[in-house]
C-alpha positions in Angstrom: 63.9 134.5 81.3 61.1 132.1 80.4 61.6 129.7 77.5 59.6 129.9 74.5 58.6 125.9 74.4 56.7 126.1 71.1 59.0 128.2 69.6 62.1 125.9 70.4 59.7 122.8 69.5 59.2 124.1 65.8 62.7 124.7 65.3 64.0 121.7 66.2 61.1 119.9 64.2 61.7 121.9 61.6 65.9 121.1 61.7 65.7 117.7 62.4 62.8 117.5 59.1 65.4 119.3 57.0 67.8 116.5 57.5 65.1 113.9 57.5 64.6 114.3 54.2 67.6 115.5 53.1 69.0 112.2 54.0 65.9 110.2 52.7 66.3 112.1 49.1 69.7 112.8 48.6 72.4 111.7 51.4 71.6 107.8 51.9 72.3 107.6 47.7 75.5 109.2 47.7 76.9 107.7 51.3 75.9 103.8 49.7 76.0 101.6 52.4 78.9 103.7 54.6 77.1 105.1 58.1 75.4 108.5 57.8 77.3 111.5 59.2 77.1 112.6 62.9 74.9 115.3 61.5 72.4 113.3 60.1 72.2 109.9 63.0 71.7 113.1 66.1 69.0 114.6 63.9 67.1 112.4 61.3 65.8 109.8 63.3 64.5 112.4 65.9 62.1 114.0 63.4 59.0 111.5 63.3 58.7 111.8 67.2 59.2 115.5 67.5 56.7 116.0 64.5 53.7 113.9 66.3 54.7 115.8 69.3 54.1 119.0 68.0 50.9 117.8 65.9 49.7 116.9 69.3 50.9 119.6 71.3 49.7 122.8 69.3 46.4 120.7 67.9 44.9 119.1 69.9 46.0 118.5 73.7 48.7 119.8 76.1 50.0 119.7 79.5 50.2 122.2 82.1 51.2 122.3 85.8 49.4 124.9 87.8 52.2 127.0 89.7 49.7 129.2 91.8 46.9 129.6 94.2 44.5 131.6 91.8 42.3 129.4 91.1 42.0 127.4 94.3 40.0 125.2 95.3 38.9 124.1 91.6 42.8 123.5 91.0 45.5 123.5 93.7 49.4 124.4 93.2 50.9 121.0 91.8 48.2 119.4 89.6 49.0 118.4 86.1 46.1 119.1 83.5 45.0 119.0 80.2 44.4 121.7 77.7 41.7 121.3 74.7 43.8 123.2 71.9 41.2 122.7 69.3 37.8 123.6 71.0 37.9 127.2 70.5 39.7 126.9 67.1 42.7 125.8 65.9 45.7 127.9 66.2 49.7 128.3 64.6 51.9 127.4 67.2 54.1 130.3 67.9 52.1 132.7 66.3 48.8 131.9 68.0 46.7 132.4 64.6 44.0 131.5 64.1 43.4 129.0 61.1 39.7 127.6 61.8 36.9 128.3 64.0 35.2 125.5 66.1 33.3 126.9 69.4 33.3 130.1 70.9 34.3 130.2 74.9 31.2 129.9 76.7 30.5 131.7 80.9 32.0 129.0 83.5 34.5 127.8 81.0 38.2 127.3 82.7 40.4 128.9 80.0 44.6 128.9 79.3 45.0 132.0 77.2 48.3 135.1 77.4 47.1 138.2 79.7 47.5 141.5 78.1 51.3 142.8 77.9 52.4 139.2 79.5 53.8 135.9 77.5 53.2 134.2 80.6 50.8 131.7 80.5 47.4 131.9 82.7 44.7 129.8 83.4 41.4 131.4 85.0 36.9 131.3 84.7 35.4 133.1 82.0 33.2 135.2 83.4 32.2 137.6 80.9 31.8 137.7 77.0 31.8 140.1 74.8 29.5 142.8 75.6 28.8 141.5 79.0 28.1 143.7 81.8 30.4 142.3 84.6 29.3 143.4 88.4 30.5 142.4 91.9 29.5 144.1 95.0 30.9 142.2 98.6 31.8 139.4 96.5 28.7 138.6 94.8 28.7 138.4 91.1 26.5 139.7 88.9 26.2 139.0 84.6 23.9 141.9 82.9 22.4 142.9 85.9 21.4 138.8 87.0 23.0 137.8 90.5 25.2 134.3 89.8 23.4 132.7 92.7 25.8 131.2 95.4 25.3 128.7 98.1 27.0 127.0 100.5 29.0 123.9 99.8 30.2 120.8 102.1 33.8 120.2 101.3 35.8 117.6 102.8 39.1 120.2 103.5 39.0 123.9 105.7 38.9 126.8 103.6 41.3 128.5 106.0 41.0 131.1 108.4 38.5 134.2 107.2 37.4 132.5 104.1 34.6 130.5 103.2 33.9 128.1 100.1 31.1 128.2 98.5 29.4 126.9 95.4 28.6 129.4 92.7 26.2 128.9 89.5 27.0 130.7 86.3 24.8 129.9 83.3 24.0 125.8 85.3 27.7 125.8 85.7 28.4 124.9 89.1 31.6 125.4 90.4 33.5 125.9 93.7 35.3 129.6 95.0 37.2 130.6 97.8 36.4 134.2 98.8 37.1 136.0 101.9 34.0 136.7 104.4 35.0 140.2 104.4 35.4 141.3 100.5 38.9 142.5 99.8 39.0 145.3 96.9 38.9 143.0 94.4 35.4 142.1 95.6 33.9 144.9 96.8 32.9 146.9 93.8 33.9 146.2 90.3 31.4 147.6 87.5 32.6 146.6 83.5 31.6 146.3 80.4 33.4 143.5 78.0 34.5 144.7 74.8 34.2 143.1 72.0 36.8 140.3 71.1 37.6 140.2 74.7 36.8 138.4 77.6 36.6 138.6 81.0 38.6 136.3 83.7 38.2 135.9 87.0 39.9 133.4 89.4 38.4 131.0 91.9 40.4 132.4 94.9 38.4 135.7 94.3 40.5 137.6 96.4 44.0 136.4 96.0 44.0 136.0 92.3 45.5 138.5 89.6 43.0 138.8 86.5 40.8 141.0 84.4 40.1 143.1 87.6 44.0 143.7 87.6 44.7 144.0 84.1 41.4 144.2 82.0 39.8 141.6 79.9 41.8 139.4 77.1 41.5 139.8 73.7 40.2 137.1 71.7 44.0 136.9 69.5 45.5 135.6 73.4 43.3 132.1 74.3 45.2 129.2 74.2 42.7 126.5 75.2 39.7 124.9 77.5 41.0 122.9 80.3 39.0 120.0 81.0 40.9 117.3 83.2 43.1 116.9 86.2 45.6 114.2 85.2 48.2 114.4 88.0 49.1 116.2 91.4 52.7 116.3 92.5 53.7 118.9 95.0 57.6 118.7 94.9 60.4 117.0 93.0 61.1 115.0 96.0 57.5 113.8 97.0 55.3 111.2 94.7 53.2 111.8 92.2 49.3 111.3 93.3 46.7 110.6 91.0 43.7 110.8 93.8 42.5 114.4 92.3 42.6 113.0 88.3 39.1 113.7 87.1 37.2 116.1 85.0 37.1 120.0 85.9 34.4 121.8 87.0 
């Protein structure tokens, strides 16, 4: 079963801020100068740190690790990155409501948000917006009936066998995908139309990547964030951390 983070974060804020000020207002008068109950010294002093954390963390920025290959080669399986939290409005933790609108996700964006049915977290390319007409016929993707012009790109690591990467332009947004040179059937024909409050996702690995083309586009309610920076690779527990892909993403 996978843990609820932000849930368990807000409780324990909200328990250790109880006694906080339970001991501020009413506890440190009655106990004089005696030492505060067990209750209070594995609580109280925890609250400050655990409050900036969770101002920070449901706000404005938070960490993720990417645990697949879905949106290779843009991000590989170990890297560390950042989350915008407050770019596309700013959200209840927990509850994911929306409290104030900034920005609205824009094509090309890299986007954290909940797939339909699924409290997983995901992280994929919008592709289409509401009311977009999404195409892709042998791979090639097309936005309301204009072809998102790919070309080839000069990377500095093998694609592996049957694929090719290439660079792909959505809206001046150049990025890099993976696809394989003969379409799979998530690339050979796919025909949509976004509804509205939803969006469209798409991974880089076109065809080894579970999104919208799977299970349909995501309503507006399930965005988490814009990710905008590596920070980190680290492949396993027992190898070292490497910092050589930190940088903005594409």
């Amino acid at each position: 079963m996978d843990l609820n983070f932000p849930l368990i974060l807000v409780i324990l804020t909200l328990i250790c801020g109880v006694m906080w000020l339970a001991d501020k207002l009413v506890l440190r008068k009655r106990r004089g100068d005696d030492a505060p109950p067990f209750y209070v010294e594995y609580t109280a002093p925890f609250f400050p740190v655990l409050f900036i954390v969770l101002v920070l963390r449901s706000f404005i920025v938070e960490p993720f690790q990417i645990p697949s290959a879905s949106m290779v080669p843009t991000l590989q399986v170990g890297d560390f990155i950042l989350v915008n939290k407050y770019v596309y409005g700013l959200r209840l933790p927990v509850t994911q409501t929306k409290i104030l609108d900034v920005e609205q996700p824009q094509r090309g964006d890299v986007m954290v948000f909940f797939p339909p049915g699924d409290n997983r977290y995901f992280i994929k390319r919008v592709i289409g917006l509401p009311g977009d007409h999404v195409q892709i016929f042998d791979n090639q993707l097309f936005v309301n009936g204009q072809l998102m012009e790919q070309r080839e790109a000069k990377v500095p690591f093998s694609a592996g066998y049957g694929y090719d990467i290439v660079e792909e332009n959505i809206d001046g947004k150049r990025h890099l995908i993976r696809k394989h040179r003969k379409a799979s059937r998530l690339g050979r024909k796919v025909s949509y139309i976004v509804p509205e409050g939803h969006y469209y996702m798409m991974g880089d690995n076109r065809d080894n990547s579970s999104d919208s083309r799977v299970w349909g586009p995501v309503p507006e309610a399930n965005i988490v964030g814009k990710a905008f920076a590596i920070w980190m690779h680290w492949d396993e527990f027992f190898s070292l951390p490497s910092f050589s892909r930190a940088g903005k993403i594409h």
